[in-house]
KOLGUTOR-817351 format. One record per atom (N, C-alpha, C): x, y, z; residue in one letter. Coordinates in steps of 0.1 Angstrom, whole numbers, plus 5000, padded with zeros to 4 digits. Layout:
REM residues N
XYZA/...
END
This chain:
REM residues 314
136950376442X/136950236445X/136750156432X/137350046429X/137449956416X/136749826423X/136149786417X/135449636419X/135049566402X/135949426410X/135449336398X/135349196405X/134549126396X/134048996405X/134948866398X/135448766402X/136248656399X/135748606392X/134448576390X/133848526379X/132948596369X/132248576359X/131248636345X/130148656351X/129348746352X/127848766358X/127448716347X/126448596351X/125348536344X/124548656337X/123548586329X/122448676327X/121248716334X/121148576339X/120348556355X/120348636364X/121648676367X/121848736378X/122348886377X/122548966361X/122249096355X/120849156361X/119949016357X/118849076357X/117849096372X/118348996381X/118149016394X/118849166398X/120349226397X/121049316398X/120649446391X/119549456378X/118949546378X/117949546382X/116749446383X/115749486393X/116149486404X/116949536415X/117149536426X/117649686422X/118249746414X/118949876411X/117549946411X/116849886399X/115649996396X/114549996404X/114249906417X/113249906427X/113849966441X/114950026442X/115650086455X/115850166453X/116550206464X/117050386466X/118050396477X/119450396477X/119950376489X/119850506501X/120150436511X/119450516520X/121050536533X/121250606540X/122150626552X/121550666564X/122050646575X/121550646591X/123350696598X/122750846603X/123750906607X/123550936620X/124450886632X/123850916648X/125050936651X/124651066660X/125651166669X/125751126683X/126451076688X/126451026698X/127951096707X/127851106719X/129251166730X/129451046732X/131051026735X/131850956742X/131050956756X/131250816763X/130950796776X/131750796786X/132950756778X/134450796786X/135550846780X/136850886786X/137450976784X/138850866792X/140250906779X/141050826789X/141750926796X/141750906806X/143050926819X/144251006808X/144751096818X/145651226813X/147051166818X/147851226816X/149251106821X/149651086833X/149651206840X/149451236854X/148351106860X/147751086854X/146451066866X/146750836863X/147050816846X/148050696846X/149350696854X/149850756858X/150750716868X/150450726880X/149350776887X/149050746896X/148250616898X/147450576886X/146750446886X/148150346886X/148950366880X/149950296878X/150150266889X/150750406898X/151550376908X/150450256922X/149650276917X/148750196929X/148950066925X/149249976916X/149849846914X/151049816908X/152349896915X/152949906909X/153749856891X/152849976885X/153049886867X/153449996865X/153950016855X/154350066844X/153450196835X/153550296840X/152350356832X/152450346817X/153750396812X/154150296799X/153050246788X/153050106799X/151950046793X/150950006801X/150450086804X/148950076809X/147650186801X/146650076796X/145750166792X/144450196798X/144050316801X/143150306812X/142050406807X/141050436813X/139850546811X/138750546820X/138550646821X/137050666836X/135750666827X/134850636828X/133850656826X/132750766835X/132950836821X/132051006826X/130651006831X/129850916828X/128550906826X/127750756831X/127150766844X/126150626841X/125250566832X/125250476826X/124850516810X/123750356818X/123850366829X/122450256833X/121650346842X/121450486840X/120650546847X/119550566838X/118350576845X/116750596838X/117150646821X/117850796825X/117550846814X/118250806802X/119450796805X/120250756800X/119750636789X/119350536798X/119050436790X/117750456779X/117250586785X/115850576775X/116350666767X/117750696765X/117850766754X/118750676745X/119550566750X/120050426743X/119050406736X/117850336740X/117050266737X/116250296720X/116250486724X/116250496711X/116550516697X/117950506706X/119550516692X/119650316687X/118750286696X/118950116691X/118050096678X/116350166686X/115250166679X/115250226663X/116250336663X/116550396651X/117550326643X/118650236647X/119550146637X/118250036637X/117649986642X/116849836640X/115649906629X/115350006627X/114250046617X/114950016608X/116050116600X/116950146592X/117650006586X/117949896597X/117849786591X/116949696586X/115549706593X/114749596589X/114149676581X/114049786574X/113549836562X/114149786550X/115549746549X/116249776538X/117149656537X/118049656526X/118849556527X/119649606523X/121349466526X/122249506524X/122749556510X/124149636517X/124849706500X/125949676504X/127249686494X/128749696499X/129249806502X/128749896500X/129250026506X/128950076519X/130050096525X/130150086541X/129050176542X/128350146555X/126850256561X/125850286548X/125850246539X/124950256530X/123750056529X/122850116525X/121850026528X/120850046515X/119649976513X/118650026502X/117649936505X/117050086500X/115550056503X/114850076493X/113250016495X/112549986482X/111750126483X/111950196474X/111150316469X/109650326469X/109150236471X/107850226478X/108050256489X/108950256500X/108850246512X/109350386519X/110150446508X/110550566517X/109950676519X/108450706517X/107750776525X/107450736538X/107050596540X/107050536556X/108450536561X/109450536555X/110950546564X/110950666571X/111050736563X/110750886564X/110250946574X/108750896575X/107750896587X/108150846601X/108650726597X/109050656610X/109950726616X/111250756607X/112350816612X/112250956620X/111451036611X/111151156620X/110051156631X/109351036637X/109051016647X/109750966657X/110650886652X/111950856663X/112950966664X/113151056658X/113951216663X/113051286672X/111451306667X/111051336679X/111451296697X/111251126689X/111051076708X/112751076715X/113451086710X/114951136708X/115151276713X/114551356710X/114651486711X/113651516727X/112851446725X/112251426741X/113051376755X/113751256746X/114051166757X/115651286762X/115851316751X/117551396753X/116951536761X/116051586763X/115651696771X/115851636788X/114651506788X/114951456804X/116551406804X/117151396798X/118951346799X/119351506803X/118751566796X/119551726801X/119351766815X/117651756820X/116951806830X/118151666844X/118151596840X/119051516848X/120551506848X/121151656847X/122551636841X/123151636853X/122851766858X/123451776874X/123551636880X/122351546884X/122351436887X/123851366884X/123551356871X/124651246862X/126051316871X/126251426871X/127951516869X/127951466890X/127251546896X/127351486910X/127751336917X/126551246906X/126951116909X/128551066904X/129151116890X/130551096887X/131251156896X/130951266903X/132051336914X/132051256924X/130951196924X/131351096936X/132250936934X/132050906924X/132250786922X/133850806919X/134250916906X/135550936899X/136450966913X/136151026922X/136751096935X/138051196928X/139251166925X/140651276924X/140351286908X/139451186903X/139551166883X/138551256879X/138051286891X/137051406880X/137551536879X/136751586870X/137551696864X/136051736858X/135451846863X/134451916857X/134351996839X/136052006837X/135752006823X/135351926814X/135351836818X/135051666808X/133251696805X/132751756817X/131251766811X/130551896807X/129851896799X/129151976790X/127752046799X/127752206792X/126852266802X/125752226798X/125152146786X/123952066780X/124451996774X/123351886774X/123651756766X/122851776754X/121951886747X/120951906738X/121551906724X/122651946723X/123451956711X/124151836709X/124451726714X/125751626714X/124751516711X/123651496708X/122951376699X/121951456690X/122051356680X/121251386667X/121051276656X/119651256652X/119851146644X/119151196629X/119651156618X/119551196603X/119551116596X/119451096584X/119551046569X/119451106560X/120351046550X/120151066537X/119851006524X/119851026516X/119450916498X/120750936492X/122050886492X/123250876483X/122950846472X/123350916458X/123550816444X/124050726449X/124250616439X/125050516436X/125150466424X/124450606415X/124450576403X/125250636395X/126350646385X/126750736375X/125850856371X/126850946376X/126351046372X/125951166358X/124751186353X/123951176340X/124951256333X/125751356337X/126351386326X/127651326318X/128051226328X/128951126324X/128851106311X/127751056307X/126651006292X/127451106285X/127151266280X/127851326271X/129351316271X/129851376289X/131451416287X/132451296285X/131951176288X/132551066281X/131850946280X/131050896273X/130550776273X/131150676272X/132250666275X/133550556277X/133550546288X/133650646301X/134050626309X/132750576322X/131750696310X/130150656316X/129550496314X/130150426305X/130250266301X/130550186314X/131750256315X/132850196328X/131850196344X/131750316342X/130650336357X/129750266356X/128750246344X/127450166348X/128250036349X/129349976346X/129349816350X/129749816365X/130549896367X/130849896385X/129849886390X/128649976388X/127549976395X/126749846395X/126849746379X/126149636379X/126549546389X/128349566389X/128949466395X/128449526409X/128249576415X/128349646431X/126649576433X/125549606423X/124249536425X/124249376426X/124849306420X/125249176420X/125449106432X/126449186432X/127049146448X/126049186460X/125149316458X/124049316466X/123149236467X/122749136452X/121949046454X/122048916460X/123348866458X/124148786473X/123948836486X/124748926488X/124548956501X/122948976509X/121949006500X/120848986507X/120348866510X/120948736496X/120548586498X/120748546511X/122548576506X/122848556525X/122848576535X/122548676539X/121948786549X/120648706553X/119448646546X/118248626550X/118848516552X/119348396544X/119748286546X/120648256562X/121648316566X/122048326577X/121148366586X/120148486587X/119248496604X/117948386600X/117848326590X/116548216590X/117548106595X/119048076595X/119247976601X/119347966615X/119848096618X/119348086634X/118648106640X/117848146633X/116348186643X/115147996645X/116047956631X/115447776627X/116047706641X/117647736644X/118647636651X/118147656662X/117847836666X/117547846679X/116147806684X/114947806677X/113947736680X/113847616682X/114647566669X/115147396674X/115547346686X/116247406688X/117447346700X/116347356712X/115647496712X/115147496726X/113947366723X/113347376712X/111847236714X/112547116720X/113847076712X/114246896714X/115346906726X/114646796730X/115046736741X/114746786759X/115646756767X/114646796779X/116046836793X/115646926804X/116846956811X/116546886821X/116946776829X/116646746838X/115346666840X/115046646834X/113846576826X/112246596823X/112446776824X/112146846817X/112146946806X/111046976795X/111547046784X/111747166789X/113247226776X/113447346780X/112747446775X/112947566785X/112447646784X/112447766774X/111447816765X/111847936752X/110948036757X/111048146750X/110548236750X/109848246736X/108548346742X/107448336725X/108148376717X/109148536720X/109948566707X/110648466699X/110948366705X/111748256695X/110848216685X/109248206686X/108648176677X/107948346667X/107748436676X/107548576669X/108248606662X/109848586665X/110648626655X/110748566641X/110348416641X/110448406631X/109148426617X/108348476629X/106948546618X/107148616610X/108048706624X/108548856613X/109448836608X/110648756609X/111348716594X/110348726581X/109448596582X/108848616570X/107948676567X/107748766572X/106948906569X/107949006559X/109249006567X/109949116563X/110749036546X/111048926548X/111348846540X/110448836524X/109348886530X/108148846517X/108048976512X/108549056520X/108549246516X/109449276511X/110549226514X/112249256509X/112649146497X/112349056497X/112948916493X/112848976475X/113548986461X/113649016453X/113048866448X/113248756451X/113148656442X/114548596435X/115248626435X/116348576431X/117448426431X/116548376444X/116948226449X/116048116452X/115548086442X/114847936442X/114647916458X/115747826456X/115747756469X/115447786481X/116047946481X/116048016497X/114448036498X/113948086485X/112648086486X/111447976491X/112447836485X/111347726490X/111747726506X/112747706505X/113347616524X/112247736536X/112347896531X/111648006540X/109647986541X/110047926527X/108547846530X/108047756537X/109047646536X/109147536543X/108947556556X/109847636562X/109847696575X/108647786579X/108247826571X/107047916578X/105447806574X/106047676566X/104547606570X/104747536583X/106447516592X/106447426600X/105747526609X/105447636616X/105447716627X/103747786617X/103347766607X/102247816607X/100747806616X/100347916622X/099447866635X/099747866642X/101047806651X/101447756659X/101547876669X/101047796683X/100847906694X/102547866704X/103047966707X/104047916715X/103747846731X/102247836732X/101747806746X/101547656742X/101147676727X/100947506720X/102047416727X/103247476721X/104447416720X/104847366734X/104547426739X/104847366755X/103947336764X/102447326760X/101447176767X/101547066759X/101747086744X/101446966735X/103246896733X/103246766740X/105246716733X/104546676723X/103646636717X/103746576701X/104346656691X/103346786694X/103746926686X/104746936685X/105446966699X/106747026704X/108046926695X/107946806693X/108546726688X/108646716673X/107046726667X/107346756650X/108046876647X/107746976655X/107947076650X/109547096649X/109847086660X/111347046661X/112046996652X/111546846650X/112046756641X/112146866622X/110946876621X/110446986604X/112147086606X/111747166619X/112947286615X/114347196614X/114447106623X/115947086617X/116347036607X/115446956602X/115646906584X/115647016575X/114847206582X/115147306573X/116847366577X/116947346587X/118047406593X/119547336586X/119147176582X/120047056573X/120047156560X/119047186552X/119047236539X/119747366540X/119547436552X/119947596548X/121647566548X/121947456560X/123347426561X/123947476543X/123347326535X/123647256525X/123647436518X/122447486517X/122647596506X/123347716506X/124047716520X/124747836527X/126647786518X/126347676519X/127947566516X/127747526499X/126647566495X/127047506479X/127247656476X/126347756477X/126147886469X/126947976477X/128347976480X/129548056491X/129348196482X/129448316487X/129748436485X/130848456476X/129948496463X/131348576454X/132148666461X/133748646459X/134448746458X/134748846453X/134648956465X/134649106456X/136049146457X/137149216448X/137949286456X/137849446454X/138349496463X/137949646462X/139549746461X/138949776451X/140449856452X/140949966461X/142050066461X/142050156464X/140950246466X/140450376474X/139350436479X/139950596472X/
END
């Protein structure tokens, strides 16, 4: 892959792009997951066909093997959610597809966490197995002529798995001897590829602080029926943990983003979400503060637009 940016990297922003290189480590999140369904064999499309008379041609169709809203099922979703939402709120963005980075401080607790969620993974996929019969009986009833007992597996114990790894992303050291010309060439790819990481984390935080701003806003002001509407505390929890994760992650590299996340976390400092909805005075400043941050984030999301990357061939 070739990458170069439309414009000159500052020195400013060199230097953001190596401390961001030299305080990370990128990291990958690999999940094994089975198909839930399976499409229709041709025979069995022209029989679906034939029941409205179309075209099997063009009809595209598929059964669904698996109730994927039964107990276990879902408690084994739940933890393939829990494992992408770690993996993200640890780390920040990179341009390279499925790759992510994390602060090298942190990857002994990723580590930790992650191999506690394989455990409970590995638990939850046992009761998915102990309930397979279940699952395969209830499809034979539902699929009626579409089932086909080969479609399911005599255990589900092998068909999920969740992993990681640490990818370079760095030129590799013997480049340095076998050509330092070319090892030249690699370290600026990499500057350029950190660069653009430092953007995309701007705006990455910059975009969920504006929604998490818009969506608290919208629910404080104004009223349904001639009463205020109704939020949930997460509207206000979430934005704690923004700036929790924000103050952990955040390199420093954007003035601004830095004041406005401030700004926002003095409107909501203290604030109880039970506040918000016995007190309208509250309910109303508070309101009023985020959307004058939610005005600025507008403005800084629209002056500071995302450099252009192009990426070459792979």
């Amino acid at each position: 892959m070739s990458t170069t940016l439309d414009e000159p990297v500052t020195e400013n922003q060199a230097t953001h792009a190596a401390r961001l290189q030299a305080g990370t480590t990128a990291v990958r999140l690999h999940i094994r997951w089975p198909g839930t369904r399976k499409s229709l064999s041709r025979d069995q499309k022209q029989q679906a066909a034939g029941a409205f008379d179309a075209d099997s041609r063009t009809l595209s169709a598929a059964k669904r093997l698996f109730d994927t809203s039964h107990p276990s099922f879902r408690a084994v979703s739940a933890i393939k959610t829990k494992a992408g939402s770690l993996w993200k709120g640890m780390t920040l963005p990179y341009i390279e597809p499925g790759v992510r980075l994390l602060r090298r401080g942190d990857v002994s607790e990723f580590d930790d966490r992650m191999n506690t969620i394989r455990d409970e993974l590995a638990e939850a996929v046992d009761e998915l197995d102990r309930c397979l019969s279940e699952l395969v009986d209830q499809a034979r009833c539902q699929l009626g002529h579409l089932f086909d007992p080969a479609d399911y597996p005599a255990s589900m114990s092998d068909l999920f798995a969740l992993a990681w790894d640490f990818p370079s992303v760095t030129p590799p050291a013997y480049l340095r001897t076998v050509n330092p010309a070319v090892y030249e060439q690699e370290c600026q790819r990499v500057q350029a590829k950190f660069t653009e990481a430092v953007e995309l984390a701007e705006q990455t935080f910059a975009e969920e602080l504006s929604q998490l701003v818009s969506h608290l806003a919208e629910r404080l002001a104004g009223s349904v029926d001639g009463k205020p509407k109704v939020f949930r505390d997460t509207a206000v929890t979430n934005l704690t943990e923004f700036f929790e994760r924000f103050q952990h992650l955040n390199i420093g590299s954007n003035e601004d983003l830095d004041q406005l996340v401030e700004n926002a976390r003095q409107v909501i400092n203290g604030v109880n979400p039970q506040d918000l909805r016995d007190r309208t005075s509250l309910r109303d400043r508070v309101a009023c503060s985020l959307t004058q941050v939610e005005s600025s984030l507008d403005e800084l999301m629209t002056d500071r637009p995302r450099r252009n990357i192009i990426r070459g061939p792979r």
